[in-house]
N, C-alpha and C positions, 0 to 999 in steps of 0.2 A: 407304647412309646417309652424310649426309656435314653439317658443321658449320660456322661460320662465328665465329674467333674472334679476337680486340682484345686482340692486344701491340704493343708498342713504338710505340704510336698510329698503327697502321695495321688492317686487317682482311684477313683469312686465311681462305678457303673452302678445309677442309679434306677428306680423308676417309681411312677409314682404309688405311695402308701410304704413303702420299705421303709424300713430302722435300721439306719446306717450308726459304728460305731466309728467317729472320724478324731481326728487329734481334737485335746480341748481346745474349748472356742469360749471365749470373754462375753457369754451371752446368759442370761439368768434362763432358770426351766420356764418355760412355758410361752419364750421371747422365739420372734418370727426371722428366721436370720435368709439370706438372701446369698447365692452364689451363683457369681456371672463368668468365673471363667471356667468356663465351657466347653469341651475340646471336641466332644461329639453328641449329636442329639438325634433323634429320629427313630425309623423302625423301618426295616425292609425297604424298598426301593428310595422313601423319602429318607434316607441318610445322610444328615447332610456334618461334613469335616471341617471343619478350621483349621486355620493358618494362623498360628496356633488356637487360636479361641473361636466360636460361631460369634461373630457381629448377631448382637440385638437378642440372644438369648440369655435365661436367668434360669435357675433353679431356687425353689422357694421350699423355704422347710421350717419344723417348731423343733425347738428343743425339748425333748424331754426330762433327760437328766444328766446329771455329769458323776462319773465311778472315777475308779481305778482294776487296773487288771491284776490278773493274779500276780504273786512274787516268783519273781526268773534271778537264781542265782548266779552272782557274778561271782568269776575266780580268777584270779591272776598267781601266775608262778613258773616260777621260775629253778628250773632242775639244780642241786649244786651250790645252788649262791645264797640257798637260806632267806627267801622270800617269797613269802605266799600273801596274799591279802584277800579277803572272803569280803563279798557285801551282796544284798540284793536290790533289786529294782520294780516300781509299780508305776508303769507308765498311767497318767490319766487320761481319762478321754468322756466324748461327749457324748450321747445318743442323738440321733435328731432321726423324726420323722419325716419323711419326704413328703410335701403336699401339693406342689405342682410343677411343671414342666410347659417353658416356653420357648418357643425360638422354631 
């Protein structure tokens, strides 16, 4: 069985026991966080789709820790006009374990 779920405006095919790494989330390691919108759940015939969200299902998961990703250099310039500006970027994110699936 496995679920398809919309945090941090992205979408997550999940299932259960996976280690999703999802945008950070405001939740301490080891806290049980909870996500209800839902957009698809099931498995082979019992698939069932939302409009947008499944009515009455949840995904439930722990955290386990929170990083940051590698450095992606940023560069901006400009040909001719004598401006260049360098910097880089380390998006954070969460880990979470998936622990169960309802709906």
């Amino acid at each position: 069985m496995y679920a398809v779920i919309a945090t941090g405006g992205k979408q997550y095919r999940v299932a259960e026991g996976d280690v999703v790494r999802l945008e950070k989330l405001l939740a301490e390691p080891g806290a049980d966080v909870e996500f209800d919108k839902v957009l698809v759940v099931g498995q082979g015939a019992d698939l069932k789709v939302g409009k947008p969200y499944v009515a009455g299902s949840k995904v439930t998961g722990t955290v386990q820790k929170h990083g940051k990703t590698r450095k992606v250099p940023i560069v901006k310039f400009r040909r001719r006009k004598h401006y260049l500006r360098q910097g880089t970027h380390r998006q954070q994110y969460t880990e979470v374990k998936i622990t169960g699936i309802s709906g």
